[in-house]
TORGU-788797 format. One record per residue (C-alpha): x, y, z; residue number from 1. Coordinates in nm, 3 decimals, padded with zeros to 5 digits. Last residue first. Layout:
BEGIN
        u        v        w    k
        X        Y        Z  NUM
...
REM end
This chain:
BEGIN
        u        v        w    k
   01.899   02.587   02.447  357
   02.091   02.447   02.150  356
   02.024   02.104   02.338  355
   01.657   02.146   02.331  354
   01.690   02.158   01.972  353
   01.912   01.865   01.934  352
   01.669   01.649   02.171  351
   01.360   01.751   01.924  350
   01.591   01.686   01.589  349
   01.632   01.339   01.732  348
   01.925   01.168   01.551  347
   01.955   00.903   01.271  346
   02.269   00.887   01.087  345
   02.386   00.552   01.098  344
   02.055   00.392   01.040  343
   02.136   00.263   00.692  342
   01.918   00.100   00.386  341
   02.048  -00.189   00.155  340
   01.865  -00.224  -00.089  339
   01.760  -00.569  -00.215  338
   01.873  -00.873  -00.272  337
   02.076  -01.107  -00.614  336
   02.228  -00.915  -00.856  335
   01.953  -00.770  -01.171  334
   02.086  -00.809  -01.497  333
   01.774  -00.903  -01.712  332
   01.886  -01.253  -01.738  331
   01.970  -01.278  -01.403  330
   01.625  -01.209  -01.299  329
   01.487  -01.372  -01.586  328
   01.666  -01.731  -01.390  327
   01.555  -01.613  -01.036  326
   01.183  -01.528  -01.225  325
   01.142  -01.852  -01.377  324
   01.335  -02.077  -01.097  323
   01.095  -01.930  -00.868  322
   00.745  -01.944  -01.084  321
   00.881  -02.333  -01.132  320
   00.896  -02.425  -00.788  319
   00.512  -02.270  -00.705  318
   00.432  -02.469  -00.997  317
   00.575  -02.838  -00.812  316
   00.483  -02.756  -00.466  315
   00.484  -02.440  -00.249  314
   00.394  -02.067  -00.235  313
   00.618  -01.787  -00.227  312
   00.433  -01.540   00.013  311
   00.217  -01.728   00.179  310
   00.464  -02.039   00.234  309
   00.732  -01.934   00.517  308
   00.490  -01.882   00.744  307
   00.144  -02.062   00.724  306
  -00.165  -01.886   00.582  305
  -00.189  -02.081   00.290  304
  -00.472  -01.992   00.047  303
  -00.708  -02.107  -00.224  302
  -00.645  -02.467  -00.117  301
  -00.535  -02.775  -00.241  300
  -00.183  -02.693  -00.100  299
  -00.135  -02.336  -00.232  298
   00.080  -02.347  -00.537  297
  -00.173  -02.607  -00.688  296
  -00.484  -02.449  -00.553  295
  -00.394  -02.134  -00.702  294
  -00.294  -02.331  -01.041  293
  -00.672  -02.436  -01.030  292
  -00.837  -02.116  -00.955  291
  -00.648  -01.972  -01.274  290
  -00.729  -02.264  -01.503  289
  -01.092  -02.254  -01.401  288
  -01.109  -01.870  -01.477  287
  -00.942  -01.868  -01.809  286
  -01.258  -01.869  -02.037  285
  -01.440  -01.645  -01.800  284
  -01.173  -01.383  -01.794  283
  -01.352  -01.069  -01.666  282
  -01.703  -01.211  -01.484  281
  -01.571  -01.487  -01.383  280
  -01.232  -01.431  -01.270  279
  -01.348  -01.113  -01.097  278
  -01.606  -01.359  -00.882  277
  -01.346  -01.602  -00.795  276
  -01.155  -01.289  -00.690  275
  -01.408  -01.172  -00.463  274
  -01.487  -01.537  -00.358  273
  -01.105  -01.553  -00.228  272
  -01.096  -01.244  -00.054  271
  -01.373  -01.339   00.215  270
  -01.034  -01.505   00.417  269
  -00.712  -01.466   00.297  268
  -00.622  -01.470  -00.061  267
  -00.270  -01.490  -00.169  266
  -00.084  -01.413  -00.495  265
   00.248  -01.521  -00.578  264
   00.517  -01.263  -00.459  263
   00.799  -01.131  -00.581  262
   01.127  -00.877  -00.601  261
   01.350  -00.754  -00.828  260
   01.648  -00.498  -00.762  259
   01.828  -00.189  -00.946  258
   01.506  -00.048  -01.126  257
   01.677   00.156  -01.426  256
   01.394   00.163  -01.710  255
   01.564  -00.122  -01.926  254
   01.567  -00.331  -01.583  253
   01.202  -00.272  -01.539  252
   01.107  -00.362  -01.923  251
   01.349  -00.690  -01.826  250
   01.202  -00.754  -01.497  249
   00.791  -00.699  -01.655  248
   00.883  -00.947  -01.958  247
   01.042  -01.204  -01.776  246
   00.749  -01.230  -01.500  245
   00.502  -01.189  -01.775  244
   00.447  -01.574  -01.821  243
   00.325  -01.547  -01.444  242
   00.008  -01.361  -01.508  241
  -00.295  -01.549  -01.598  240
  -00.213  -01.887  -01.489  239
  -00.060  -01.824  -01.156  238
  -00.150  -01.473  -01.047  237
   00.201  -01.311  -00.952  236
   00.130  -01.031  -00.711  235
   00.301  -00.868  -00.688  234
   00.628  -00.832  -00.971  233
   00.788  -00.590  -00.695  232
   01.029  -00.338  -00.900  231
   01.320  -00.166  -00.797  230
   01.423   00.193  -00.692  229
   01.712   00.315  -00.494  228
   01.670   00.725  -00.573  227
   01.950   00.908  -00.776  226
   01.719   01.142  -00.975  225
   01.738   00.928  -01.299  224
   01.668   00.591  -01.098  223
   01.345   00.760  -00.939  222
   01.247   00.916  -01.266  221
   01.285   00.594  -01.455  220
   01.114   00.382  -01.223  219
   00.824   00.656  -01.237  218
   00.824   00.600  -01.587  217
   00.796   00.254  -01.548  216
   00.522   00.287  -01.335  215
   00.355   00.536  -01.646  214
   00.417   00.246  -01.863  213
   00.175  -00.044  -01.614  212
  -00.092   00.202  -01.576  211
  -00.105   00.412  -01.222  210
  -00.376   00.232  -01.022  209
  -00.744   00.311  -01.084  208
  -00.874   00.003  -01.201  207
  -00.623  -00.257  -01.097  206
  -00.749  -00.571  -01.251  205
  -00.945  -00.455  -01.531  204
  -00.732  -00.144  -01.629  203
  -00.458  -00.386  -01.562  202
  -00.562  -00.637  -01.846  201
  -00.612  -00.395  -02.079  200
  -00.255  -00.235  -02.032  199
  -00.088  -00.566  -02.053  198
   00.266  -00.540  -01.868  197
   00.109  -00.709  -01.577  196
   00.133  -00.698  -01.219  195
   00.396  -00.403  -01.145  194
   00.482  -00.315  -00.747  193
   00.737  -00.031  -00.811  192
   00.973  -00.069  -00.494  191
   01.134   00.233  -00.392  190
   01.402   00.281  -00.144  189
   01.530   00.597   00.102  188
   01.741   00.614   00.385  187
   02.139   00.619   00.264  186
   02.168   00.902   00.447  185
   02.155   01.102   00.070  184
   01.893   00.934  -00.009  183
   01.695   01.113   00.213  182
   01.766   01.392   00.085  181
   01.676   01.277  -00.280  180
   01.351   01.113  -00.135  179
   01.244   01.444  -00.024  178
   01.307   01.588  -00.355  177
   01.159   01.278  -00.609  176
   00.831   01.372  -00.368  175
   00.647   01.426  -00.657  174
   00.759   01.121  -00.812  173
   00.580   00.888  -00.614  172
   00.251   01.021  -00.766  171
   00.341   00.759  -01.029  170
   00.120   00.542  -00.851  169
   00.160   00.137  -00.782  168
   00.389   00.195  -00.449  167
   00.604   00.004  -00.201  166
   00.791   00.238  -00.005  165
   01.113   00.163   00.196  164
   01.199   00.417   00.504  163
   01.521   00.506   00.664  162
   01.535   00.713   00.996  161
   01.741   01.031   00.912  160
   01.517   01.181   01.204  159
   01.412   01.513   01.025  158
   01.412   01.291   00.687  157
   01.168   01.054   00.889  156
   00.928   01.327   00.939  155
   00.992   01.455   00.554  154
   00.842   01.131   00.409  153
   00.485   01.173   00.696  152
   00.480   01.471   00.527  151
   00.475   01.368   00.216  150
   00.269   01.045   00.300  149
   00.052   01.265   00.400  148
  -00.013   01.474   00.114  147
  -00.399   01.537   00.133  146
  -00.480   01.664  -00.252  145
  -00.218   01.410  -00.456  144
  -00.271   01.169  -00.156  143
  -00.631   01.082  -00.274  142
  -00.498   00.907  -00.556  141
  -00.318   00.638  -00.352  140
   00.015   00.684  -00.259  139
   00.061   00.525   00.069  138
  -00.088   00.250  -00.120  137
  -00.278  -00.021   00.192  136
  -00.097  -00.293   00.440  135
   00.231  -00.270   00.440  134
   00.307   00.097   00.357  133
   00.534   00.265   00.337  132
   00.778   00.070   00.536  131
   01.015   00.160   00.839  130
   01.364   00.028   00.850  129
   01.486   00.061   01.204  128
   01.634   00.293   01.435  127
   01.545   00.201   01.774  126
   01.281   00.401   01.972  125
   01.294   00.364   02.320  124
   01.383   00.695   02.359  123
   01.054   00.844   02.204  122
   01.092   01.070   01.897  121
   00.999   00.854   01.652  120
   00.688   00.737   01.776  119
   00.572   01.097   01.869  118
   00.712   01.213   01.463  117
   00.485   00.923   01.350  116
   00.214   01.074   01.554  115
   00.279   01.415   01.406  114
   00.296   01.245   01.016  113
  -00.021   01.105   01.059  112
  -00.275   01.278   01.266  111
  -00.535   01.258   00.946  110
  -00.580   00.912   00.926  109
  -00.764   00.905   00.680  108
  -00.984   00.625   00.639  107
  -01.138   00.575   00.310  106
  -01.476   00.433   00.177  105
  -01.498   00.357  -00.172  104
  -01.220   00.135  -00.198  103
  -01.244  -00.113   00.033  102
  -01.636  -00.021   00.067  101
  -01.684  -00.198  -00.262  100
  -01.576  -00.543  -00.157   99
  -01.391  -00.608   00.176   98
  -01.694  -00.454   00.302   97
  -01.730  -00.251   00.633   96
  -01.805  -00.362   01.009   95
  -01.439  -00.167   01.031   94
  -01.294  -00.501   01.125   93
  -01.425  -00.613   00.815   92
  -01.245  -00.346   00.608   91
  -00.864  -00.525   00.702   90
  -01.041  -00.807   00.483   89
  -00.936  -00.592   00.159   88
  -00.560  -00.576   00.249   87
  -00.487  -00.878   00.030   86
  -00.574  -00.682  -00.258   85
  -00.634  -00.922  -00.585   84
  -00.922  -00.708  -00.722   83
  -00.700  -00.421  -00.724   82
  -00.939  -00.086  -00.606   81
  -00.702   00.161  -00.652   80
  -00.887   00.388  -00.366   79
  -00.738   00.167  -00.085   78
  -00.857   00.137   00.279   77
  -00.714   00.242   00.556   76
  -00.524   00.563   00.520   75
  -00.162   00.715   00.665   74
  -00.042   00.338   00.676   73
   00.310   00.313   00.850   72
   00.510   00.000   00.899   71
   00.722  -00.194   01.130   70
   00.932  -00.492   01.146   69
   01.052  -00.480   00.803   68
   01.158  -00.837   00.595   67
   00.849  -00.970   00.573   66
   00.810  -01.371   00.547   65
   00.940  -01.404   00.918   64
   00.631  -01.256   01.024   63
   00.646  -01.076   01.386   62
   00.470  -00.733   01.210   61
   00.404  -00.396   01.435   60
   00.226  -00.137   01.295   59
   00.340   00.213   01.342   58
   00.113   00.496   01.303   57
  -00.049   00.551   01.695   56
  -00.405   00.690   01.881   55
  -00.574   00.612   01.551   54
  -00.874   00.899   01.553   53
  -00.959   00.790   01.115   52
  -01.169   01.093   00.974   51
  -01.340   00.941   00.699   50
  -01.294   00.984   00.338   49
  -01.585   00.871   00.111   48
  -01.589   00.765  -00.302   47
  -01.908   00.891  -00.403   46
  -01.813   00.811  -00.809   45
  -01.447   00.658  -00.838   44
  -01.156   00.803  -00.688   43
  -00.886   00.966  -00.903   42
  -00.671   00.791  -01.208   41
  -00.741   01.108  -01.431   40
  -00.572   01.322  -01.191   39
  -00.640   01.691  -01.228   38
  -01.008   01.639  -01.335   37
  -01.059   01.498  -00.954   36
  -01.338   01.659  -00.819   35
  -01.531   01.560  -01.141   34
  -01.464   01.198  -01.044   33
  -01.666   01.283  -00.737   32
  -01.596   01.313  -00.377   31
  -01.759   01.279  -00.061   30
  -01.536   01.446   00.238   29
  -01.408   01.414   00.579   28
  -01.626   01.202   00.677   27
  -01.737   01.212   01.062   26
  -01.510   01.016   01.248   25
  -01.449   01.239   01.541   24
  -01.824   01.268   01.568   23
  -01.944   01.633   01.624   22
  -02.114   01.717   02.003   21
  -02.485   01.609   01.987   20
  -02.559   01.753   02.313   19
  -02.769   01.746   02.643   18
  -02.607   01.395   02.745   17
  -02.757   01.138   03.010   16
  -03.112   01.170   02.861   15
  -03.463   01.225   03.009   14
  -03.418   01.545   03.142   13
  -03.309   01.688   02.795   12
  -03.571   01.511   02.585   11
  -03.844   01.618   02.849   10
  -03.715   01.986   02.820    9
  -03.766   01.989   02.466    8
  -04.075   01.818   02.459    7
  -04.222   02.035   02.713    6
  -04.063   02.374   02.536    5
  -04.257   02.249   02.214    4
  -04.569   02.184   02.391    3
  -04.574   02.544   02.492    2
  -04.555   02.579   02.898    1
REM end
């Protein structure tokens, strides 16, 4: 026997498995801003995709402070790479970073728009509002080559369910048709989530996000083409941000959105010394005034976790950022609320198929 047959055969006998089969969550891909000529807002350098095996899309919420009950996420992680992301601690479960591998390494989850057509389809099912998405961009770069949210967009126009997206990337205007149709059942609302108006400022902020005037431009397109779009001033950074609230609802307003939304900024958990650290190193001379009005609208603290205060905030600033943007709100012409979305015309396309037969 050769020594190389003996080791071979030893390895074998001495192991439960014979094989290496492939790992479901091998990456998918490693990409390069050269990949990506076609979008000038694509991935950074060595961003990674990773095959995500989620046995189900919808994710349940309980919060009183979100108005949807469930929402889809066709990737984990987020390519745009906003300092501010709330969704960055989601990574830690992953044994990843909230930092750099938030947006450098991506789950795809490629099963998407089948297992949201399983969810849909079962008979407990009841038609609901389903968002896109609430924890990471549906429409980060990435979807321009792997078009799940697309498909996942024309699942719920086979149901007529209604969905609600909340997006920073004018690659929401590709699917302008699919959102016409659905539309059409009353089942279809954009929210443009705009920061700042300053074009510097996002660049540093939200790196490779649309910029601020090309989200306007997508407001435009939506309105033009009959969509129900509005605009999510998210979040609002006290002291370096929330002077643009009337500013950002009247540039909205002039660009069609039909509603306003916001939200003051919140940073759970590791988040809070990423941002301390973005503070520092990009407004330096600002940074102590920032942390500060944080801790004012947030109880001392750099975050409040409990309902009914993450979202909004509370004391004395957190009061004024309301009556500022209720008060530009109605300047600008927006009505009070949001869209109002209809599940009168959902059906199973499976069960009318099987019908016909």
């Amino acid at each position: 026997m050769s020594a190389s047959h003996e080791s071979r055969t030893r390895s074998a006998t001495g192991r439960g498995a014979r094989a290496n089969p492939a790992n479901r969550f091998k990456p998918l891909d490693r990409s390069t801003t050269e990949d990506w000529l076609d979008d000038p807002s694509g991935p950074a350098p060595d961003t990674e995709f990773w095959q995500d095996a989620s046995k189900s899309i919808l994710s349940p919420n309980d919060s009183p402070d979100i108005p949807f009950t469930y929402s889809a996420n066709p990737y984990r992680g987020c390519e745009h790479g906003c300092a501010y992301c709330y969704a960055r601690p989601t990574h830690e479960y992953l044994e990843l970073s909230a930092g750099i591998d938030f947006e450098s390494k991506i789950g795809v989850k490629q099963q998407a728009p089948q297992l949201l057509h399983r969810a849909l389809s079962k008979k407990n099912w009841q038609p609901q509002v389903i968002a896109l998405s609430g924890v990471t961009d549906a429409y980060q770069p990435v979807e321009r080559k792997l078009g799940l949210t697309r498909r996942c967009l024309q699942v719920a126009l086979d149901f007529r369910n209604p969905v609600a997206i909340i997006t920073k990337n004018h690659l929401v205007t590709r699917d302008i048709d699919v959102l016409s149709q659905l539309t059409a059942f009353d089942c279809a609302a954009v929210y443009l989530s705009i920061t700042t108006l300053d074009t510097e400022l996002a660049r540093k902020l939200e790196p490779r996000a649309s910029t601020p005037e090309n989200r306007l431009d997508a407001v435009r397109a939506l309105n033009d083409a009959g969509v129900p779009t509005g605009v999510l001033v998210a979040p609002v950074v006290p002291g370096l941000t929330d002077h643009e609230l009337p500013a950002i609802l009247k540039a909205a307003k002039d660009a069609g959105a039909q509603f306003a939304g916001y939200q003051v900024l919140r940073l759970p958990f590791g988040l809070k010394d990423l941002f301390r650290d973005w503070l520092e190193t990009h407004v330096p001379t600002q940074a102590g005034k920032v942390l500060n009005r944080i801790r004012e609208v947030r109880g001392g603290e750099l975050n409040e976790t409990r309902f009914g205060a993450r979202m909004k905030g509370e004391g004395v600033y957190a009061e004024q950022i309301k009556q500022m943007f209720q008060l530009a709100r109605k300047q600008a012409g927006f009505a009070p609320g949001g869209p109002r979305l209809s599940t009168d015309h959902f059906r199973d396309p499976t069960d009318r198929q099987e019908k016909l037969f």
